[in-house]
VMD Tcl script that draws the C-alpha trace (Angstrom):
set ca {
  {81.48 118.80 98.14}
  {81.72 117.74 94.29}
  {84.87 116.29 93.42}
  {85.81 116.06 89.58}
  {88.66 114.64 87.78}
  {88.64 116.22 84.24}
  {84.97 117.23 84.07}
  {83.98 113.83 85.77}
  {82.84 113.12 88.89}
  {85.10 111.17 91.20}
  {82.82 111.14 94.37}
  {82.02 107.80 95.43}
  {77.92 107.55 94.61}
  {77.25 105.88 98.06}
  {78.88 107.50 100.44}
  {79.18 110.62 98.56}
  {83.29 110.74 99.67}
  {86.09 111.60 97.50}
  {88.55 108.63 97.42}
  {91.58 110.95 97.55}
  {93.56 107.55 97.96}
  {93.33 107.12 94.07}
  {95.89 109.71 93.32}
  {98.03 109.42 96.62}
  {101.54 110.31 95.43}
  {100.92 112.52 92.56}
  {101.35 115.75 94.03}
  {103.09 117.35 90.55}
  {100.17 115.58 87.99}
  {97.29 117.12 90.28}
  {98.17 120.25 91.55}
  {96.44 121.82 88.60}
  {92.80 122.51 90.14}
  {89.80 124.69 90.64}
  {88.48 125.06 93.65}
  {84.99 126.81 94.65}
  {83.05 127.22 98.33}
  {79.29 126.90 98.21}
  {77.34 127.38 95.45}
  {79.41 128.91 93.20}
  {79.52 128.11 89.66}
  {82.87 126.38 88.42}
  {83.83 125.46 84.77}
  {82.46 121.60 85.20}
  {79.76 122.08 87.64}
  {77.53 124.04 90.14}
  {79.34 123.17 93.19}
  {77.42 121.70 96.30}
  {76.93 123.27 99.82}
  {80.59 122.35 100.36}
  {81.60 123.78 97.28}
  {83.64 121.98 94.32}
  {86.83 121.08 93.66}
  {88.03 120.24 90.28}
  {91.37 118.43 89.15}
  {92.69 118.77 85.42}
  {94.85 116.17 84.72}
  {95.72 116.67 81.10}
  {99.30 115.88 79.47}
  {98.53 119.76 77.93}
  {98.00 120.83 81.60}
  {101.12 119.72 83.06}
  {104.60 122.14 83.42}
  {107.27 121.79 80.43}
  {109.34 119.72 82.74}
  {111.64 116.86 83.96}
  {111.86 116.85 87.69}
  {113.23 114.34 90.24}
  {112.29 114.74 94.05}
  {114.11 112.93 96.87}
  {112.04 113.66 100.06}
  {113.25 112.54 104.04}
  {109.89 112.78 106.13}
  {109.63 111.11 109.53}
  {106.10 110.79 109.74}
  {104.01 108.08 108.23}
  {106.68 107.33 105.35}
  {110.95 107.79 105.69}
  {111.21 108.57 101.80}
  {110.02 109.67 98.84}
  {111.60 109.80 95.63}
  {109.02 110.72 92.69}
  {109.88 111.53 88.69}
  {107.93 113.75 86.67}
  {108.27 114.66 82.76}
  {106.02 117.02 80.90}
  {106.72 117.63 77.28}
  {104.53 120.75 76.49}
  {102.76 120.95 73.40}
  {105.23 119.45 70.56}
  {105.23 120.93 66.87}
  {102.94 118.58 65.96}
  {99.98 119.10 68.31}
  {101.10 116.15 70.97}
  {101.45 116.55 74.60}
  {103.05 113.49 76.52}
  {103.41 113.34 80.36}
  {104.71 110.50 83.03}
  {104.71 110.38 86.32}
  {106.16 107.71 88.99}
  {106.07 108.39 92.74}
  {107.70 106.07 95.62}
  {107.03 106.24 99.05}
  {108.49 103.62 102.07}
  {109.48 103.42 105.36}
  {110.82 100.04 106.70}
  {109.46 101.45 110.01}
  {107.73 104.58 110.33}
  {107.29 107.54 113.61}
  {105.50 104.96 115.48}
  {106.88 101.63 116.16}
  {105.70 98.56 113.83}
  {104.58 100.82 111.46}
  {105.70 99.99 107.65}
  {104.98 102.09 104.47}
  {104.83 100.85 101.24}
  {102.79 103.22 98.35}
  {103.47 103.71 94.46}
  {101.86 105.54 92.58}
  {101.76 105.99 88.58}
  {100.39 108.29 85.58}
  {100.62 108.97 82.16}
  {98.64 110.96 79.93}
  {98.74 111.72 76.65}
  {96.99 114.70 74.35}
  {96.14 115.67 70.84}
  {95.19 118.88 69.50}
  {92.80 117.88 66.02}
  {91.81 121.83 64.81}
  {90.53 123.67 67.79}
  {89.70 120.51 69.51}
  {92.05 118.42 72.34}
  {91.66 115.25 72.19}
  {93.18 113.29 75.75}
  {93.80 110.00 77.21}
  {94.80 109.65 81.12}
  {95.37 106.57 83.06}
  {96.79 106.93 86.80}
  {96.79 104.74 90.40}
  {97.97 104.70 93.39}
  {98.99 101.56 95.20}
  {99.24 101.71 99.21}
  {100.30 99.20 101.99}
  {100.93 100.23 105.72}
  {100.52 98.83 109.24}
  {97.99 100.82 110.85}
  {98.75 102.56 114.72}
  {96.66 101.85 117.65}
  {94.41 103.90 119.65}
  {95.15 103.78 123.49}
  {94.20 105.00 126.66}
  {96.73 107.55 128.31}
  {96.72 104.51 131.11}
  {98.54 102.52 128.26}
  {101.14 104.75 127.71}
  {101.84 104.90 131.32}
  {102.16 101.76 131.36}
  {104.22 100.85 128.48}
  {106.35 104.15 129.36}
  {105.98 105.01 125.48}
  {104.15 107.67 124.20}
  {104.29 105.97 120.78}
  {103.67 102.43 122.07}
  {101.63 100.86 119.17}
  {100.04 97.05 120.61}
  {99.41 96.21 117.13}
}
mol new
graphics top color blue
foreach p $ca { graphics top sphere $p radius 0.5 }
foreach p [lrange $ca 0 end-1] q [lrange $ca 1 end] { graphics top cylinder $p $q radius 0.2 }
display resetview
């Protein structure tokens, strides 16, 4: 399927795979999307076979909002913490949003498993007459030991259904 950030395509033009890794982190900046199945026509595009899906990642688009998250997880990372602001529209046509996300886990579920991701955004927009004029810059930063894949014999063995021989 066709993945677009803002009207452009994101899909890598090799492998044809959305690198969803770009934006790991950002879950308040990108929840504002389109989504189509098949063919369908969307605002950007025509969709593929798989359909389309379509993130708007605007400083207009975002929620009139300052948020802080604190998140306990026990799966691939212990915490989260992320801070989002969203100004709206201000009196003079501007639109300014920021986000920061952390996410780390000294050890994660599975033994010698660290977690180590942040991720960043800010975007900034400008209404000139009817038009919007925008600017948006975001990344995502990731480092984690990887789990191994074992036979069920291994896990006999070790007496550890999470043993992890990396």
């Amino acid at each position: 399927f066709t993945t677009l950030m803002n009207g452009a395509q994101v899909t890598d033009l090799v492998s044809e795979r959305s690198a969803y890794s770009s934006w790991s982190g950002l879950n308040d900046v990108v929840r504002s999307r389109e989504s189509t199945f098949g063919l369908s026509p969307a605002t950007y595009t025509y969709g593929g076979i798989g359909g389309s899906y379509s993130i708007d990642s605007r400083a207009s688009r975002q929620r009139k909002q300052m948020q802080v998250t604190y998140s306990l997880g026990n799966r691939t990372f212990d915490n989260r913490l992320m801070l989002t602001y969203g100004s709206g529209f201000t009196k003079d046509g501007w639109a300014f949003a920021a986000s920061y996300s952390r996410r780390w886990a000294q050890e994660g579920f599975v033994k010698g498993t660290y977690y180590d991701g942040n991720a960043y955004y800010l975007g900034v927009s400008k209404l000139i007459d009817k038009h919007e004029l925008s600017f948006t810059i975001l990344g995502s930063q990731v480092e984690n030991a990887a789990t191994s894949t074992n036979a069920p014999e291994v896990y006999d063995i070790a007496g550890d259904h999470y043993y992890n021989s990396n």
